[in-house]
C-alpha positions as a printed NumPy array, in Angstrom:
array([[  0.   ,   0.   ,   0.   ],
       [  1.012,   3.813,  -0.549],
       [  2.515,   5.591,   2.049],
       [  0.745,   8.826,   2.959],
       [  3.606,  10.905,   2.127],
       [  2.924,  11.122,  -1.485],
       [  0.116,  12.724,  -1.189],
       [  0.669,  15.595,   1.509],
       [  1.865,  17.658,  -1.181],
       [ -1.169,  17.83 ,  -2.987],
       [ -3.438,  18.009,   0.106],
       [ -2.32 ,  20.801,   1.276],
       [ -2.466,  22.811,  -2.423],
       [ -6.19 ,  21.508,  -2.222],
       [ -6.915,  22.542,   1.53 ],
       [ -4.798,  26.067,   0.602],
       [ -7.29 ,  26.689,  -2.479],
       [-10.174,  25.762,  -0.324],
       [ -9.611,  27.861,   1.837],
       [ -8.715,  30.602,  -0.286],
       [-12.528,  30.634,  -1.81 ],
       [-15.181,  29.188,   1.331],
       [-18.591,  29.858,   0.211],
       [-21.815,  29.718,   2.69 ],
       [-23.951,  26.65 ,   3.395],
       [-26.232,  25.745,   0.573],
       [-24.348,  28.408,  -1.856],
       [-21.23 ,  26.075,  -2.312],
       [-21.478,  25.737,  -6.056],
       [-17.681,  26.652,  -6.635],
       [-16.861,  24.448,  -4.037],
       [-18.331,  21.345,  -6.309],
       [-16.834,  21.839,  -9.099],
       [-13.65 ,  22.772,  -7.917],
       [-14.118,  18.993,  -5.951],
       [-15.209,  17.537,  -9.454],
       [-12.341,  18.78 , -11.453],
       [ -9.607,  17.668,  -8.75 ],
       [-11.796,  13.91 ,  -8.514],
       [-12.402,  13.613, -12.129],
       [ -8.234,  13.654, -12.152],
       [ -7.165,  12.108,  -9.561],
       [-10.005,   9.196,  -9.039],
       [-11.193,   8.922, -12.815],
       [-12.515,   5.447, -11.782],
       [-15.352,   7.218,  -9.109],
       [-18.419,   7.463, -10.472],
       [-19.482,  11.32 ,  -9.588],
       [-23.076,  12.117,  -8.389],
       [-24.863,  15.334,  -6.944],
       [-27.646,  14.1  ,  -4.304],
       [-28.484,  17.229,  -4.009],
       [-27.36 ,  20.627,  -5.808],
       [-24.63 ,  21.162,  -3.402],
       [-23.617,  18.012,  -2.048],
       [-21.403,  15.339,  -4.046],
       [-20.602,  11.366,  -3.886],
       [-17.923,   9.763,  -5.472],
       [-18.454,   6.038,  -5.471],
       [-15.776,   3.307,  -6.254],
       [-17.792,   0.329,  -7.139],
       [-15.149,  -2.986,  -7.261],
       [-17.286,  -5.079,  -8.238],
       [-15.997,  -7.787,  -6.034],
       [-18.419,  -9.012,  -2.476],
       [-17.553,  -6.875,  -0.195],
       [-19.036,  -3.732,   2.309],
       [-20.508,  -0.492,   1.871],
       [-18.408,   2.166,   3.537],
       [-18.276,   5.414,   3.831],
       [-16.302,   8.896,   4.448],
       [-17.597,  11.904,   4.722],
       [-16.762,  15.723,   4.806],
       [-18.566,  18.73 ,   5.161],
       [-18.022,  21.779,   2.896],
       [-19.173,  24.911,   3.59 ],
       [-17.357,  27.857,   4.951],
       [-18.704,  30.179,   7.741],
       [-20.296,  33.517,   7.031],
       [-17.641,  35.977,   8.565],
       [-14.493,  37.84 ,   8.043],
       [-11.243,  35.908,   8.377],
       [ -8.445,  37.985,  10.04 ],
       [ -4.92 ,  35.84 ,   9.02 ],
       [ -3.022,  38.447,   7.207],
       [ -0.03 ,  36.274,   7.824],
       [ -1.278,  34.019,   5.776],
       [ -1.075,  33.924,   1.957],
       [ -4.405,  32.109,   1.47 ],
       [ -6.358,  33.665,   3.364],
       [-10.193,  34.095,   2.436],
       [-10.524,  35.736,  -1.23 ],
       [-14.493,  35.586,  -0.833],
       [-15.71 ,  39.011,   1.304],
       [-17.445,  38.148,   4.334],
       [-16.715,  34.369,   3.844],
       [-14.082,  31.73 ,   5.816],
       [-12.998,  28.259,   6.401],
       [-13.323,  29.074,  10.556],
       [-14.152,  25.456,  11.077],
       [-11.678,  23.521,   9.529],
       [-13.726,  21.837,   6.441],
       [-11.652,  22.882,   3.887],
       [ -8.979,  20.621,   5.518],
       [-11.796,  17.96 ,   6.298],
       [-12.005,  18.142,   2.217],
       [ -8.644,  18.093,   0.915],
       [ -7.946,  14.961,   3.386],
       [-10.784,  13.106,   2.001],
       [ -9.827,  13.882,  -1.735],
       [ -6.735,  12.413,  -0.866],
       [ -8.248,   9.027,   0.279],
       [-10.219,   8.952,  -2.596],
       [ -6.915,   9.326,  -4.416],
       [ -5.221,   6.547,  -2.373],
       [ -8.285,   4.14 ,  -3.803],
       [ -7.755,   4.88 ,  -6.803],
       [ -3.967,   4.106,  -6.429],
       [ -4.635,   1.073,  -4.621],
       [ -7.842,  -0.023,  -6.584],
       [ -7.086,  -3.258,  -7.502],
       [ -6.976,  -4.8  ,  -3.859],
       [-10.049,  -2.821,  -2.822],
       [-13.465,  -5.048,  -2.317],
       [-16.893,  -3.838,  -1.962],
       [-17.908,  -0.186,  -2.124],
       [-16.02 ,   3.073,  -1.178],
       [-18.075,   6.199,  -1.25 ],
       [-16.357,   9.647,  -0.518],
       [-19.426,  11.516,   0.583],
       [-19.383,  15.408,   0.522],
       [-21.718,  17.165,   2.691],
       [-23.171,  20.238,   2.183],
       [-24.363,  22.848,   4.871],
       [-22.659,  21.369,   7.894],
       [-22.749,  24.972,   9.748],
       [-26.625,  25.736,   9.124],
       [-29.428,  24.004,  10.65 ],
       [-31.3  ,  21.386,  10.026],
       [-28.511,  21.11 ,   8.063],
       [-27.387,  19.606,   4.381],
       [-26.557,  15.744,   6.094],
       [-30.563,  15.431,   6.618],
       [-31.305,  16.633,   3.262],
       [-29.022,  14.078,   2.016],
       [-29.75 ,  11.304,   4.318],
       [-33.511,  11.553,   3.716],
       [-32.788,  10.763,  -0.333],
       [-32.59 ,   7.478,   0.83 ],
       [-28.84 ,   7.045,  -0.452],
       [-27.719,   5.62 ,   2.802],
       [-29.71 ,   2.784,   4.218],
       [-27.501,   0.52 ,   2.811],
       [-24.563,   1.511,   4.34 ],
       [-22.044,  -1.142,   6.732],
       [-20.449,   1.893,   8.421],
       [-19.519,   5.545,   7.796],
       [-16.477,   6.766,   9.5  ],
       [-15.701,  11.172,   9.582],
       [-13.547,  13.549,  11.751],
       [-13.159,  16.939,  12.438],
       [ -9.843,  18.647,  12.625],
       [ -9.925,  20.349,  16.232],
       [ -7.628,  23.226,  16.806],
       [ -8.291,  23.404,  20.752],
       [ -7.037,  19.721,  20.607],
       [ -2.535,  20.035,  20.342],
       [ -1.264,  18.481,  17.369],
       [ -0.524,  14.734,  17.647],
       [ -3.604,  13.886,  20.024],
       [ -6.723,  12.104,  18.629],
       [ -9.846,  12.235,  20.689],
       [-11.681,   8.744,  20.208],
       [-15.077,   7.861,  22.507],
       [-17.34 ,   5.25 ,  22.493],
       [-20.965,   6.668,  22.914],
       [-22.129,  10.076,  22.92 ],
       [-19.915,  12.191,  20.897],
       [-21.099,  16.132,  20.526],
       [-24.819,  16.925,  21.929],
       [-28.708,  17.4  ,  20.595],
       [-28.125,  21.209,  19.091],
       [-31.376,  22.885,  19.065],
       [-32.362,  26.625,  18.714],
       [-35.086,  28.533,  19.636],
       [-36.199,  32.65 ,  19.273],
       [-39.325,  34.37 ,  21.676],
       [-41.134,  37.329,  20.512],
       [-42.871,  39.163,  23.4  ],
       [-45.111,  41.493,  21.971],
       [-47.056,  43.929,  24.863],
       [-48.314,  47.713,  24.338],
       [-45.531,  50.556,  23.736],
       [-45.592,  53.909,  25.229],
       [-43.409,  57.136,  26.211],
       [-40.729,  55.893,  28.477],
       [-41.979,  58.386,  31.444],
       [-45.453,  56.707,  31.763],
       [-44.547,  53.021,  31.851],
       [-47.995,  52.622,  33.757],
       [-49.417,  52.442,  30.1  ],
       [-47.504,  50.148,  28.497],
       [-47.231,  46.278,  28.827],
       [-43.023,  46.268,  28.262],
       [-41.834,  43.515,  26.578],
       [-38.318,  44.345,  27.667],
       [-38.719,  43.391,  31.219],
       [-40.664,  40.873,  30.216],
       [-37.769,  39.431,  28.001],
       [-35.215,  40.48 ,  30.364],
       [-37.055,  38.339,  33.246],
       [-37.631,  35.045,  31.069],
       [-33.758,  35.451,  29.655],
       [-32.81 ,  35.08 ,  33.754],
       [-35.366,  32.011,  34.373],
       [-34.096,  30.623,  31.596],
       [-30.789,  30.7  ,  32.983],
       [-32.035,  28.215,  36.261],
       [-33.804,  25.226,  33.999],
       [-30.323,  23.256,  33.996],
       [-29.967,  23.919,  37.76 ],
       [-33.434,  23.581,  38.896],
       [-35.728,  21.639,  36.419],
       [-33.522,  18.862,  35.086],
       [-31.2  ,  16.021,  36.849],
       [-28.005,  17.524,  37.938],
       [-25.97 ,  14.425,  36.127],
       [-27.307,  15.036,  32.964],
       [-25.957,  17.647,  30.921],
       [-28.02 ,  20.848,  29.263],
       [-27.122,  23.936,  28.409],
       [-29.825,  26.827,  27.728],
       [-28.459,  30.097,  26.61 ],
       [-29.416,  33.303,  25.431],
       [-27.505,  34.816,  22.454],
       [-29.527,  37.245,  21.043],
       [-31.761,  40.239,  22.296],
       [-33.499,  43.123,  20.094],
       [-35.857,  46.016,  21.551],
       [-36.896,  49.624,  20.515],
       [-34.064,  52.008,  19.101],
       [-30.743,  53.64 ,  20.463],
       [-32.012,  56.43 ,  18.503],
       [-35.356,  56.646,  20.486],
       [-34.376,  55.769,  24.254],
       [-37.724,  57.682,  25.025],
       [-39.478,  55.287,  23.673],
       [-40.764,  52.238,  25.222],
       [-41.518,  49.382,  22.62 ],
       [-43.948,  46.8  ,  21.865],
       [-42.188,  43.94 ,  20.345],
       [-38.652,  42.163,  22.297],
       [-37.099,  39.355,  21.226],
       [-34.899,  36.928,  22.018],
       [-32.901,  33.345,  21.514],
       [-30.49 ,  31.258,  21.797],
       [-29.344,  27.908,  21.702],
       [-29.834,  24.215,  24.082],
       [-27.706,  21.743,  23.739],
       [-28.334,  18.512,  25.552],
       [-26.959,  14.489,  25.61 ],
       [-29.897,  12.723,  26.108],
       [-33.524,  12.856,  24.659],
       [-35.664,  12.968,  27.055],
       [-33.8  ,  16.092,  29.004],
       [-33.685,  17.535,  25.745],
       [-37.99 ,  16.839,  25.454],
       [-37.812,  18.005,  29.348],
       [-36.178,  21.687,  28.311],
       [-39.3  ,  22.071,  25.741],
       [-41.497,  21.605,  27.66 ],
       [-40.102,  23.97 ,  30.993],
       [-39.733,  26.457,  28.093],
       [-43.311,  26.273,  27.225],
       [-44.475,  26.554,  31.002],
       [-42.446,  30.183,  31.247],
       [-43.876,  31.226,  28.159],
       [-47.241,  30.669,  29.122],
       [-46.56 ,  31.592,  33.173],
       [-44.957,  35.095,  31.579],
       [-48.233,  35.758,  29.746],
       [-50.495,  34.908,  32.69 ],
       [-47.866,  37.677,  34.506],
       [-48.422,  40.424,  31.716],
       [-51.874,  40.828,  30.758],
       [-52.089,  41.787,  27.61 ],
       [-48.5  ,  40.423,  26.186],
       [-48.211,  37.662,  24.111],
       [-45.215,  35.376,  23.86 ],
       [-44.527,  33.124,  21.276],
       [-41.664,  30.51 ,  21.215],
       [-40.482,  29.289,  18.066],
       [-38.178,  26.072,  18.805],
       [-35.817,  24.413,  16.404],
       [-34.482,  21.097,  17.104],
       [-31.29 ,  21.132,  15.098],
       [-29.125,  18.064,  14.864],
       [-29.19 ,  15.497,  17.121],
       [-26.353,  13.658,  18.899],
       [-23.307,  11.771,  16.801],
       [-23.935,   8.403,  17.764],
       [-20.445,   6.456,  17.895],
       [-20.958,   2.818,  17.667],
       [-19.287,   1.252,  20.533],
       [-18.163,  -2.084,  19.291],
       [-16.714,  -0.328,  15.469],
       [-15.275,   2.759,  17.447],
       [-13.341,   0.755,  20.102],
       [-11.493,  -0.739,  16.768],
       [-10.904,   2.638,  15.588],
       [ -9.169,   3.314,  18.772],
       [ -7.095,   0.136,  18.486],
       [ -6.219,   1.194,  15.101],
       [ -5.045,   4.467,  16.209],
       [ -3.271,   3.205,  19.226],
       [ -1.17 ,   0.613,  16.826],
       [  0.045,   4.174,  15.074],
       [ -0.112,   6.607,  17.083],
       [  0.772,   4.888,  20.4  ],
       [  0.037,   7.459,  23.632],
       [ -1.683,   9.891,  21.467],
       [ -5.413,   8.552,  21.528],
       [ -7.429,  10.105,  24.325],
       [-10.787,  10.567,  25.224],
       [-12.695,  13.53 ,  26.517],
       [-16.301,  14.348,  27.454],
       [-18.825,  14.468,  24.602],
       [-18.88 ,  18.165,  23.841],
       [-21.676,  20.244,  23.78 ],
       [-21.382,  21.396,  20.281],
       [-23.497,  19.928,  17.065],
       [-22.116,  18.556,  14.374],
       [-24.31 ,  17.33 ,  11.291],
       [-22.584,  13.945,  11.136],
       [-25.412,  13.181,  13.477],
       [-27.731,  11.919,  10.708],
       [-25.388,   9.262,   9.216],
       [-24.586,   7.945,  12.656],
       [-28.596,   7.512,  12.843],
       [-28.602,   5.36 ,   9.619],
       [-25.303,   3.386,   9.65 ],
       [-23.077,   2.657,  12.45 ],
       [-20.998,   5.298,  12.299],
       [-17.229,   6.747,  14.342],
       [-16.531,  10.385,  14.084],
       [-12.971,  11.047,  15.352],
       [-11.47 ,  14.567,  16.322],
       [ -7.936,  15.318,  15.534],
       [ -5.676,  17.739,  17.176],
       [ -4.508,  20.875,  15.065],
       [ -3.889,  23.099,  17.285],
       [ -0.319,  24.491,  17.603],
       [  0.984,  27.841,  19.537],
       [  4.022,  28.058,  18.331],
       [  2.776,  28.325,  14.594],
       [  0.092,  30.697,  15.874],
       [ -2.971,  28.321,  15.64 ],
       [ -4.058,  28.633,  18.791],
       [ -7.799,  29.851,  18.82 ],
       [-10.908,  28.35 ,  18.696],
       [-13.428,  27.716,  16.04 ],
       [-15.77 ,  30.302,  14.203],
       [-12.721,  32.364,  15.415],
       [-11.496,  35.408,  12.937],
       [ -8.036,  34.242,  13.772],
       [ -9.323,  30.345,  13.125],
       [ -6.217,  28.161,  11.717],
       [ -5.324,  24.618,  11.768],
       [ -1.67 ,  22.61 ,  11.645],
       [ -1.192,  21.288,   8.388],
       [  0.546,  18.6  ,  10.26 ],
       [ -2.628,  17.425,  10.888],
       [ -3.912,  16.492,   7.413],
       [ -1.41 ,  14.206,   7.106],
       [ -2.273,  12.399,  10.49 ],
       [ -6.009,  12.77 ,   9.501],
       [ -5.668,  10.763,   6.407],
       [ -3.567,   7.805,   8.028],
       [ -6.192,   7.201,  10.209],
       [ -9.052,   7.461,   7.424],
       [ -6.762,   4.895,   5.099],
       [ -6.416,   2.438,   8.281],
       [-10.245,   2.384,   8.644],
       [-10.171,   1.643,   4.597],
       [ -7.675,  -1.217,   5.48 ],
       [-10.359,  -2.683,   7.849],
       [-13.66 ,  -1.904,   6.236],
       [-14.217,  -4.979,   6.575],
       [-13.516,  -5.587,  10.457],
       [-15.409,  -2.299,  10.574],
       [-18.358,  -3.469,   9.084],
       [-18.837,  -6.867,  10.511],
       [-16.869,  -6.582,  13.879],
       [-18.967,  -9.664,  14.951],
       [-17.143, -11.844,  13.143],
       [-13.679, -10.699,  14.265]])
């Protein structure tokens, strides 16, 4: 088999011009074809496929018995300004950035798709590269995409995220839970205005807002078990006008995000929502309050039994580098394959002071290692080595 050094050179030219030209979820049309042209090249034998407008599969079908296995990537870039001067490929695209870290997840999976095609003839089964769409926008492109029905069929899909606040050389592997339920939600109080000197008249949706933002605050302390994690936090409040302080206003808003590990306490932290909403209206005659709630992606599901050989694997290579932390709290879109296929999502360290990649995602200053493409795509060929160990680990 190959060894991964031949093809660091050309991941990182990909992952440079990725990054060079990020483009928002669902808008990543440039992004496709510039993932076509570099495929159509370097894997000429993957059959190429759009699932949907923005999304993209490239399929090696062996034609020998074998499994169905996956990896995937997502695509899009964030919507915000990148500040890397230092670097010479830096965001060309106004108001547009890699800040996560996909255009690396891209350029490594390219590059496995290249190593199949180099190493084609001792492949069995099928090998899809599968390139998601609209990772950073919820519901997110990896429902669109898994509700086409492509993926029932799948043994096992296996993706990773490059993590900067993880150093270079560590790999974070768990068994279970690996990032939370990611829901959003928005309220609109809407009362009765009036001049700011005779609140008597008015029914102010600002306090109103103000006092529900500060009970939301107690549900994780108060309404659910103390062992189970939830977070519920405001993000965003809008009322009246800098430019009319006089005035008090009749609509507030505000929202925010809750991110939870288990299903029911995530059903739980609807439903205290609802009582507040309902409790502040019976408080404020007069003032409705309407909660719109968005449940985003759900937990990445990590197969025990497939990701406790993924560990082993990395622990052969990369021996004292594999650790495990808590489940995080963030979402990630790779959810809704782990819900149809067993499924291992891996996060890799890329995080390096001393190069001056030390901040944290959907961070202006956002960078990765480069190191860590190379490690990335090691451990994505060793799961390719033992698709089929992966797929039936049963039988091992």
């Amino acid at each position: 088999m190959s060894d991964t050094s031949a093809y660091v050179d050309d991941m990182i030219t990909w992952r440079r011009h990725l990054h060079m030209y990020p483009e928002a979820s669902f808008d990543e049309h440039e992004t496709v074809k510039y993932l076509r042209e570099v495929l159509t090249e370097r894997a000429p034998s993957a059959e190429l496929s759009n699932p949907t407008p923005t999304s993209l599969l490239a399929v090696f079908d062996t034609g020998r018995p074998g499994p169905k296995v996956g990896l995937r990537t997502d695509i899009d870039g964030l919507i915000m300004s990148e500040d890397r001067p230092d670097l010479d490929f830096a965001s060309k695209n106004e108001n547009r950035m890699h800040g996560c870290g996909h255009d690396g997840h891209m350029a490594v999976i390219l590059s496995a798709m290249a190593w199949v095609e180099d190493n084609l003839d001792d492949m069995t089964g099928t090998i899809v590269g599968i390139f998601q769409h609209a990772e950073e926008t919820p519901p997110g492109g990896a429902k669109e995409m898994v509700t086409t029905g492509l993926f029932d069929d799948y043994d096992y899909i296996y993706g990773f995220h490059l993590w900067s606040t993880l150093p270079i050389g560590q790999i974070d592997i768990k068994e279970g839970a690996a990032s939370a339920n990611s829901d959003l939600w928005e309220m609109t109080f809407t009362g009765k205005g009036a001049h700011a000197s005779t609140p008597e008249d008015s029914v102010s949706p600002t306090v109103a807002a103000a006092n529900m933002t500060l009970q939301l605050m107690s549900i994780a302390s108060v309404r659910v078990n103390g062992l189970e994690p939830a977070v519920v936090t405001t993000t965003f409040m809008e009322a009246g006008s800098a430019d009319a302080l006089n005035v008090i206003p009749p609509i507030a808003k505000i929202g925010g995000v809750v991110r939870t590990h288990n299903d029911d306490v995530q059903a739980k932290v609807q439903e205290v929502m609802a009582d507040l909403v309902a409790a502040a209206e019976r408080a404020n005659p007069g003032m409705s309050v309407e909660l719109d709630y968005l449940v985003g992606y759900p937990m990445v599901w990590n197969d025990p039994e497939r990701t406790a050989i993924v560990r082993e694997l990395a622990e052969e290579r990369y021996p004292g580098k594999v650790v495990s932390e808590p489940a995080m709290l963030g979402g990630e879109d790779f959810a809704e394959f782990s819900r149809v296929a067993p499924a291992t999502y891996v996060f890799v360290g890329a995080g390096n002071p001393e190069k001056g990649f030390d901040a944290g995602h959907h961070n202006p200053r956002f960078g990765i290692d480069e190191d860590s493409l190379e490690i990335s795509l090691q451990l994505a060929i060793d799961v390719l080595k033992n698709r089929e160990r992966l797929a039936n680990p049963e039988s091992n």
